[in-house]
C-alpha positions in Angstrom: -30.5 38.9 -50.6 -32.4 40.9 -48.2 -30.6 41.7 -44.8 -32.4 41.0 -41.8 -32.4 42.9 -38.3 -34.4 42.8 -35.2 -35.6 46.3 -36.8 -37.2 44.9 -40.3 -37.7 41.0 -39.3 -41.5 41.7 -38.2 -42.2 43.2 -41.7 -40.4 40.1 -43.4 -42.5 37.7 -41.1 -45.7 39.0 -41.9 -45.0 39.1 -46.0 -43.8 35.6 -45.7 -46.8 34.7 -43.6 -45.0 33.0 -40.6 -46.8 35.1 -38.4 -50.1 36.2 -38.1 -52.5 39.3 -39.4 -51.9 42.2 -37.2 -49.6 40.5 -35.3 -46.1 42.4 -33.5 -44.2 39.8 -31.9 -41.2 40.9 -30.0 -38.0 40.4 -31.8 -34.5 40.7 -30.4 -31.0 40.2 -31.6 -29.3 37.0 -29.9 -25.3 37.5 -29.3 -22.5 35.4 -28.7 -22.3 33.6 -32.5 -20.5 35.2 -34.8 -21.1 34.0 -38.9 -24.9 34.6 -38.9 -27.7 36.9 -37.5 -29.9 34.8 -35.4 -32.9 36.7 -34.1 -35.6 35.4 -31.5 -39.0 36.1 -32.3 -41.2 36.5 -28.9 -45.1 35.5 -29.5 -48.1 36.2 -27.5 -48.8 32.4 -26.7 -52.6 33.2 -28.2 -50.5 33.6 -32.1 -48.3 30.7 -31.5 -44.7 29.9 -30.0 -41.9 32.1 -30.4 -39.2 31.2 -32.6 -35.7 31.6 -33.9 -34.8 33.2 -37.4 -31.5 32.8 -38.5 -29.6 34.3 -41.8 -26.0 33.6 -42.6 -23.4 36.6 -43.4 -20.3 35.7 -45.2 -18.2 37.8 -43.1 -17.7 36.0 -39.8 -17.5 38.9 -36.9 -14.1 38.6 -35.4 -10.8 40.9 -35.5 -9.3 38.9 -38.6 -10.7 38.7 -42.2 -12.5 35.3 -42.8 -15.2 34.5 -45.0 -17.2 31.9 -45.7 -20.5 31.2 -48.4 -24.3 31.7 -47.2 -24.8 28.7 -48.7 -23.3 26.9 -45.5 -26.7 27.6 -44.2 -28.2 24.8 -45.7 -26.0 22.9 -45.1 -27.0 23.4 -40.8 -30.4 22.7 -41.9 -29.6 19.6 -43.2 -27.4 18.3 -40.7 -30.4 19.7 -37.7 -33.1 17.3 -39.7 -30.5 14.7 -39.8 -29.7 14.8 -36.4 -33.5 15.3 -35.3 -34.1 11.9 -37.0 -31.7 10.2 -35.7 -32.2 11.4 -32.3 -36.2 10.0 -32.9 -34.7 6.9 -33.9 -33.0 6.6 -30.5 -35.9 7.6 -28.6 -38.4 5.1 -30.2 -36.2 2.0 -30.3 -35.9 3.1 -26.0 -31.9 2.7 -25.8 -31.6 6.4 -23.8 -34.8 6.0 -21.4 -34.0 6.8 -17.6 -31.8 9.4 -18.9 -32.3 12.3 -16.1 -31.5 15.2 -19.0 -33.4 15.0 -22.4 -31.4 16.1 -25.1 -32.7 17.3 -28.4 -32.1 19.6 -32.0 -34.2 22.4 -33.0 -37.2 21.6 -35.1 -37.0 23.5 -39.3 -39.9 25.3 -39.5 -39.3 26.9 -42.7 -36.9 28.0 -45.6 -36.0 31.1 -47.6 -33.8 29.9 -50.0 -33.9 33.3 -51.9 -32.5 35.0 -48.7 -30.6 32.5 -46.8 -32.8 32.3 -43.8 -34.4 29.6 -42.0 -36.7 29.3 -38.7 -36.7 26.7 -36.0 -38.0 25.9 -32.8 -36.7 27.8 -29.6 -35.3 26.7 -26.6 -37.4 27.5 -23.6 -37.0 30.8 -22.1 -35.5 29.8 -18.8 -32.2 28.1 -20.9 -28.9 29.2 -20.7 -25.1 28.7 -22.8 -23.7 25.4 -20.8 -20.6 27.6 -21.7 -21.9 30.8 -19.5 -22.8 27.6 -16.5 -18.9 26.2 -16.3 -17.5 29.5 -16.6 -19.9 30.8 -13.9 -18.5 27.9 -11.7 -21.2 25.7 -12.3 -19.6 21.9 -13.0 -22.2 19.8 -13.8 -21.6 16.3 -14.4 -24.6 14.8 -15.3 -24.5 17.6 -18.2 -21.0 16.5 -19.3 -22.3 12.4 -19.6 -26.0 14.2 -21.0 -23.2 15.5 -23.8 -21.4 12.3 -23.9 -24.9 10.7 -24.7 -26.0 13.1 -27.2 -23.0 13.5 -29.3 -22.6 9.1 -28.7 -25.7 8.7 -30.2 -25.4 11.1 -33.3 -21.9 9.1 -34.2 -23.8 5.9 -33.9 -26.9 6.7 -35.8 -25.9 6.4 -39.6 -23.5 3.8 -39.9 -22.3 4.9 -43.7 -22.7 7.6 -46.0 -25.9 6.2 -47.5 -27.9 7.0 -44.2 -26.9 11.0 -44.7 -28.0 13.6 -47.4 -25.2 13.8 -50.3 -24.7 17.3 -49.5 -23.2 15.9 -46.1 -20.8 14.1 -48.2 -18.8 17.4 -48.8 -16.0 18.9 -46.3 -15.8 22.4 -48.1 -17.6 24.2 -45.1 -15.6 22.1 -42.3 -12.4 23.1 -44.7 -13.4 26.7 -44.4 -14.5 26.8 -40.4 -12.3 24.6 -39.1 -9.7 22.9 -40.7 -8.3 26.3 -42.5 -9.0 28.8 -39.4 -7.6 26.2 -36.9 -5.0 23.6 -37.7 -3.3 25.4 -41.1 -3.5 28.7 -38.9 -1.3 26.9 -36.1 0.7 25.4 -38.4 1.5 28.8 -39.6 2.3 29.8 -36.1 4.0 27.2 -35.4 6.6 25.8 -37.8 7.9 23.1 -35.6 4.4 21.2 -35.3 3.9 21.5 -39.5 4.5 17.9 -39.9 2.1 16.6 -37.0 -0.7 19.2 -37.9 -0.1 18.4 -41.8 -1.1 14.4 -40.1 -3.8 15.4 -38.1 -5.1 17.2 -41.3 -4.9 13.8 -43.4 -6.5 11.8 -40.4 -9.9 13.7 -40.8 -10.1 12.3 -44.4 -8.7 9.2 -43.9 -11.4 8.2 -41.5 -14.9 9.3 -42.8 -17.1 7.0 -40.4 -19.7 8.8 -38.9 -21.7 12.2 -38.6 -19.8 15.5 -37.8 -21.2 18.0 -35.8 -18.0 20.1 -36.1 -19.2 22.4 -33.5 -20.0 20.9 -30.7 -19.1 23.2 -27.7 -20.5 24.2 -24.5 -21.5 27.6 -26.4 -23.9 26.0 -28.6 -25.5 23.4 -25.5 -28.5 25.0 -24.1 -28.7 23.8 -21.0 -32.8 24.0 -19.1 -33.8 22.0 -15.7 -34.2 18.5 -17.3 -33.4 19.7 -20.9 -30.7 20.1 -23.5 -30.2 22.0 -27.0 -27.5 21.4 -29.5 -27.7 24.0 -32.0 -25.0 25.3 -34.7 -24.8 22.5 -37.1 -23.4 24.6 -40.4 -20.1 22.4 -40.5 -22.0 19.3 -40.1 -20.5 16.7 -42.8 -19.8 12.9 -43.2 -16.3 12.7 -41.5 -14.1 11.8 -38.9 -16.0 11.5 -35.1 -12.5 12.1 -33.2 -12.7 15.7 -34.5 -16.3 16.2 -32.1 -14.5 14.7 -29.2 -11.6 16.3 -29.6 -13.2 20.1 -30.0 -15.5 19.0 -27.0 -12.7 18.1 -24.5 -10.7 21.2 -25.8 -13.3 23.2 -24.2 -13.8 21.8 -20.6 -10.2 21.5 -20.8 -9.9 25.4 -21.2 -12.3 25.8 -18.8 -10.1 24.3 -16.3 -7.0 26.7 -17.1 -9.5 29.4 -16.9 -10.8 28.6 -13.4 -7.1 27.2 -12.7 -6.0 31.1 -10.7 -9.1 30.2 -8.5 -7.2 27.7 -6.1 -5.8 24.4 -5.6 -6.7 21.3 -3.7 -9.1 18.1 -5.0 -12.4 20.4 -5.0 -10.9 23.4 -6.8 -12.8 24.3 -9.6 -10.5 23.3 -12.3 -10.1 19.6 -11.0 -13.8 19.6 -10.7 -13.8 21.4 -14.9 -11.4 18.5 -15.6 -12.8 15.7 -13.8 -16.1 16.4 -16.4 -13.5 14.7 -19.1 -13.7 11.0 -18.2 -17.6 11.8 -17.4 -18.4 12.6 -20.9 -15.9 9.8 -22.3 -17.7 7.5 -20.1 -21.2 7.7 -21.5 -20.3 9.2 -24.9 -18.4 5.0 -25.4 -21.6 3.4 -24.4 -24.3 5.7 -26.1 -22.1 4.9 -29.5 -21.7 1.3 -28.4 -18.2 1.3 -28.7 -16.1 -1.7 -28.2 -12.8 -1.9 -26.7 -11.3 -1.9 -30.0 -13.4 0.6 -31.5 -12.4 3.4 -28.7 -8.6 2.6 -28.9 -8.6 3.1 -32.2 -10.5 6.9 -31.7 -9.1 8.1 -28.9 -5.4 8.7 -30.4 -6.9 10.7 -32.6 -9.6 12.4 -30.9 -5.9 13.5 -28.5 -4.2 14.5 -31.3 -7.8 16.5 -32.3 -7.8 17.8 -28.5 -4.2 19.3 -29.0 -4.7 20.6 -32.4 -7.9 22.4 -30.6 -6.7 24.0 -27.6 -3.7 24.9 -29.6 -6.0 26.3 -31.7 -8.1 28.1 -29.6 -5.4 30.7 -28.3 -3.5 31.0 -31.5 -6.0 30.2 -34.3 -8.1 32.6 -36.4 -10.4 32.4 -33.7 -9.1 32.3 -29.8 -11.3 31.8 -27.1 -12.4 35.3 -25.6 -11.6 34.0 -21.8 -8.2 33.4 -21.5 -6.8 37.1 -21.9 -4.1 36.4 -19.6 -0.6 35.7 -21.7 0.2 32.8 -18.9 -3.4 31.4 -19.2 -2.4 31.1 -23.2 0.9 30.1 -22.3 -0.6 27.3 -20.0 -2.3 26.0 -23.2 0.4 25.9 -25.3 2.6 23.7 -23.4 
């Protein structure tokens, strides 16, 4: 497998013809992830449009060891053409017209299987992290119920495991990145919680009914005027939706302790953080068409998936690098 850097991607590009002859785009290193090197490949517009090129490591880059296979790189492409069809389907049949933010996956533009890489479509240059808006102090509802659409509509689109690749079928990557790294983390930490952790672990496979994302965080919405980009789909599997909603609230929850030391009263940041919950509830139940008895049977455990995650978050394998404060954490935890 050859290693790629923003120093020898040009030379890979032009032997793999994806650009041009004579050709030197512009290619830069893009931060913030931290299980694969994702590069951004910057065109003249006369050559083409610029690009991402990502490549999986098996090392993830944080403080404690944790590995995981390349191979979970197909497995993102997979889930993106998955989700990019469904998506279409939703679009042509007209269900999400009026909608004031147009949400969408990147497009696969090719594949190195030899090498583990894989280019797609780019957001547009004026995007941004939602993550880097609500930390910022930018609360934005009609993002939050944009999310609730998206991630609605990707839970509704393949109603059993038939409309999904086979390779969706397996949880080894979601074991790996999630499940192992968050809930039996916690329940190391926490000996107390074993048996409800040990049941939250046996409620992900005991109610496969829709497509996973299994990453669907403000970090990896890029948000545009009018736009939206979910990206980071290497977890994607066949599994349990209350695991998406509960990850998702985690993180607008913690983004309400986080902007909690900024004041009180009714239009303090972290009301306004926390007030984006019921938004995103609101239109994630009727982009899924979900009937009363459909969301009082998820939300129980999509809670019990939002404890397990902000649990997760400040004492799993991977904590959340914005709550350095021990009584932030300790905010969390109770």
């Amino acid at each position: 497998m050859r290693l790629l850097d923003q120093h020898n991607a040009t030379d890979y590009l032009r032997n793999a013809k994806l650009i041009v002859p004579g050709e030197s785009p512009t290619v830069r290193e893009l931060t913030g992830g931290v299980s694969n090197v994702v590069l951004l490949v910057e065109r003249d517009p006369q050559h083409g449009d610029s690009f991402i090129l990502k490549q999986a490591r098996d090392r993830l880059r944080v403080a404690q060891l944790w590995r995981c296979s390349v191979e979970r790189i197909w497995r993102e492409v997979a889930t993106l053409r998955t989700c990019q069809r469904l998506l279409a389907s939703e679009s042509a049949s007209g269900a999400a017209s009026g909608a004031a933010i147009t949400a969408t996956v990147p497009e696969v533009l090719f594949e190195d299987r030899d090498n583990y890489v894989f280019a797609m479509t780019a957001a547009p240059p004026a995007h941004c992290t939602w993550k880097s808006r609500l930390l910022a102090g930018d609360i934005e509802a009609d993002v939050a119920a944009a999310c609730g659409r998206l991630l609605g509509t990707i839970h509704a689109g393949a109603q059993s495991p038939v409309d999904v690749p086979a390779e969706l079928l397996d949880r080894t990557f979601f074991d790996d990145l999630r499940v192992d790294p968050y809930y039996r983390r916690i329940a190391a930490a926490h000996p107390d919680l074993q048996p409800q952790i040990a049941s939250l672990i046996a409620s992900l496979e005991e109610h496969p009914t829709a497509l996973v994302h299994g990453d669907f965080s403000p970090k990896n919405l890029l948000v545009w005027p009018g736009g939206l980009m979910l990206i980071d789909c290497e977890v994607g599997h066949w599994g349990d939706p209350a695991f998406d909603l509960g990850f998702f609230l985690s993180h607008l929850v913690l983004k309400s302790v986080y902007h909690a030391s900024s004041g009180g009263g009714p239009a303090s940041l972290a009301a306004q953080a926390m007030a984006l919950c019921p938004t995103f509830w609101q239109a994630y139940k009727t982009a899924a068409a979900l009937s009363e008895q459909g969301a009082a049977a998820v939300e129980p455990r999509a809670a019990s998936n939002l404890a397990g995650c902000l649990l997760a978050r400040v004492d799993g394998k991977s904590p959340v690098d914005y709550l350095a404060a021990p009584a932030q954490r300790d905010c969390v935890r109770k």
